[in-house]
N, C-alpha and C positions, 0 to 999 in steps of 0.2 A: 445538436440534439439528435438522437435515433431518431431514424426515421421507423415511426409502427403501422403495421397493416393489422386492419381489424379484421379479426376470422367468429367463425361463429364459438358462444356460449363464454364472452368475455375473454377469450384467451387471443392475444396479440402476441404478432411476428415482427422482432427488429431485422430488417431487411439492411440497414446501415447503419452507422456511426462514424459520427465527425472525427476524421483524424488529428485532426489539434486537438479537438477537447479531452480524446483518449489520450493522445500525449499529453498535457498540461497534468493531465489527473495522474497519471503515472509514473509523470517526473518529481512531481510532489511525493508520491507516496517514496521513491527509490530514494531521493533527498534526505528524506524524514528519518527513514530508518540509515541510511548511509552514515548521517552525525551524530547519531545516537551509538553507533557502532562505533565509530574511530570514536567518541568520546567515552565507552565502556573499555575499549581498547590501550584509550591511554593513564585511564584510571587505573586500569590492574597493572598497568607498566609502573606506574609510581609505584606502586601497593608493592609487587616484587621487588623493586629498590629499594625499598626502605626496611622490606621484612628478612633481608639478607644479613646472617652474623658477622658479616667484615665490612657493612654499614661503615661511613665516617664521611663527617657533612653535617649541613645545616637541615633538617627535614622541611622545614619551611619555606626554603631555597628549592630544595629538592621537590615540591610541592605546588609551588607556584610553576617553578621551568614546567613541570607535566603538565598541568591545568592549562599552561599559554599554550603551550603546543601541542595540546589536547584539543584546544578549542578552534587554534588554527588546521589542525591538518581535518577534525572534524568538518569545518567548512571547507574547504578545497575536497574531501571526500563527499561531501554532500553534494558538493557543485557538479563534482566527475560522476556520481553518479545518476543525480539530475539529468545530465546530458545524454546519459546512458537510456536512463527509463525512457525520456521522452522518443528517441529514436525507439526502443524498445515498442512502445504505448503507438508509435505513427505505425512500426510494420505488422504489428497487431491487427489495428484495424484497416489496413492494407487488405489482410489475409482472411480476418473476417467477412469484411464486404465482398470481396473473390465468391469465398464459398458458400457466402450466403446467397451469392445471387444464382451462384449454380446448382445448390440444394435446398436452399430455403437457409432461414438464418433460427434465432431460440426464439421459441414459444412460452411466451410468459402468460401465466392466469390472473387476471386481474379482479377482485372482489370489491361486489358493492361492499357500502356500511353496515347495512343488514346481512349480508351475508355472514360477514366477518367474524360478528357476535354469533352468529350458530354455529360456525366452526370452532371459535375458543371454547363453547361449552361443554361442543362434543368433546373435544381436546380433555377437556377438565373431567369430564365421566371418566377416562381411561386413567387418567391420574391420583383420583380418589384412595386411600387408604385406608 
């Protein structure tokens, strides 16, 4: 978990971050999007195969091979780049906690309940039509 330092008027400073927890969280997000890609990738490979005038085959055949192999190399690219994020997500917060300790790290403002509500209102004045 960050570590927060409380400064004045509700606004806190992450001075660090857990370097597994930003890698875990970032190998997941690179993952996510990685299989989603090699499987958009091997969708439109079928799609081009099939949508070509010297075509000749089974499209079902041809359909299923893309789907398998779609879904395999989707996980093996999910995998690689799982591996990828997470090293990505450790030198991250490597690099953070360096310079945060030499400049200070992000200052977040944090609002009570009540506050919250004044601000959406305000918000909604300027939006009015």
């Amino acid at each position: 978990m960050p570590e927060l330092q409380r400064t004045s008027n509700g606004v806190k400073e992450i001075k660090n971050i857990n370097k597994k927890s930003l890698a875990r969280i970032t190998a997941l997000i690179y993952g996510l999007v990685g299989f989603f890609i090699a499987l958009a990738v091997a969708i439109s490979t079928m799609a081009n195969i099939m949508m070509q005038k010297d075509f000749q085959g089974s499209v079902i055949l041809v359909t299923l091979f893309n789907v398998g192999a779609g879904l395999l190399i989707g996980v093996l690219t999910a995998l690689l780049t799982a591996a990828l994020g997470w090293i990505m997500g450790y030198l991250e917060a490597i690099i953070y906690n360096w310079f945060a300790g030499k400049v200070g790290g992000v200052k977040v403002e944090f609002l009570e309940a009540g506050e919250i509500a004044k601000e959406e209102t305000k918000i909604q004045h300027y939006f009015k039509f």
